[in-house]
C-alpha positions in Angstrom: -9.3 8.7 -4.6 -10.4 8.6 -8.4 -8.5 5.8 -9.8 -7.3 7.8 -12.3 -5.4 10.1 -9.8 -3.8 6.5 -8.5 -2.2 5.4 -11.4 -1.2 9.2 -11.8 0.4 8.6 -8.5 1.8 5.4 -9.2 3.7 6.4 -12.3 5.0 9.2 -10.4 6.0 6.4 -7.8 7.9 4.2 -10.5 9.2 7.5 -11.6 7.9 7.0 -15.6 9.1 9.9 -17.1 7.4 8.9 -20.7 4.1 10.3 -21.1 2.8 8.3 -23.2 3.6 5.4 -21.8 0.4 3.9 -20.5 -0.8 2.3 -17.3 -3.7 0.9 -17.0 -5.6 -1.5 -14.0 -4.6 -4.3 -16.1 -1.1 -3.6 -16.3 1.2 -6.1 -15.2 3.7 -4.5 -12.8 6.3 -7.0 -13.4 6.7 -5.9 -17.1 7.0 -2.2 -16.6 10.9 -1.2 -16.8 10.8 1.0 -13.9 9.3 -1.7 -11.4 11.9 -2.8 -8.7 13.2 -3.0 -5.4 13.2 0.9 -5.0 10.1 1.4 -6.7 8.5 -0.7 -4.3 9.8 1.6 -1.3 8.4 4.7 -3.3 5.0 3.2 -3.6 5.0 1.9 0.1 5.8 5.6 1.0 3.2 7.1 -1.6 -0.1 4.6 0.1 1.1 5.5 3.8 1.3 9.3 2.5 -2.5 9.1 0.5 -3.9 5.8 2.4 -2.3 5.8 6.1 -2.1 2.3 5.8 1.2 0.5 6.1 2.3 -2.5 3.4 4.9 -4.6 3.9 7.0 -5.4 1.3 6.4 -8.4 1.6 3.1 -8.2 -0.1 4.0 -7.4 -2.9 5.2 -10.5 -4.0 1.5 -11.4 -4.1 1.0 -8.2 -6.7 0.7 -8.7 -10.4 -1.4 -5.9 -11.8 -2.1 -2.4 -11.3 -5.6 -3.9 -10.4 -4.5 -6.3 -7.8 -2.4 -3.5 -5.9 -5.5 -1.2 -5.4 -7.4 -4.7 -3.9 -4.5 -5.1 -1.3 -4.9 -1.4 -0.2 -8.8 -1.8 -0.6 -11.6 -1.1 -2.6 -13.3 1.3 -0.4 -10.5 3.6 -1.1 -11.4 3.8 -4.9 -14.1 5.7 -6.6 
């Protein structure tokens, strides 16, 4: 997957209706509004549905950036 299509995904995830607000690989999760509890379900669901591989939620206390999150479902995954 391009990793523009990911962050497409991944706003569609958070559920970012704004268009222009932007995400970027350095973009630290914890500061965008629409990152929480149930956003982290969504984007669980959206790598097992694009990935096949299974998170835990757990995990994602080690996330911080946009960046970080594609390392943890792995590189080879990204073009």
């Amino acid at each position: 997957m391009k990793k523009k299509e990911f962050i497409d995904e991944l706003k569609d995830a958070l559920e970012i209706e704004d268009e222009d607000q932007e995400i970027t690989l350095e973009t630290d999760l914890r500061y965008v509004e629409e990152y929480d509890s149930l956003s982290v379900l969504a984007i669980i669901a959206m790598i097992d549905k694009n990935f096949g591989k299974q998170i835990p939620s757990s995990d994602f206390s080690k996330i911080t950036t946009v960046s970080s999150l594609m390392e943890l479902i792995g590189k080879e995954y990204f073009q």
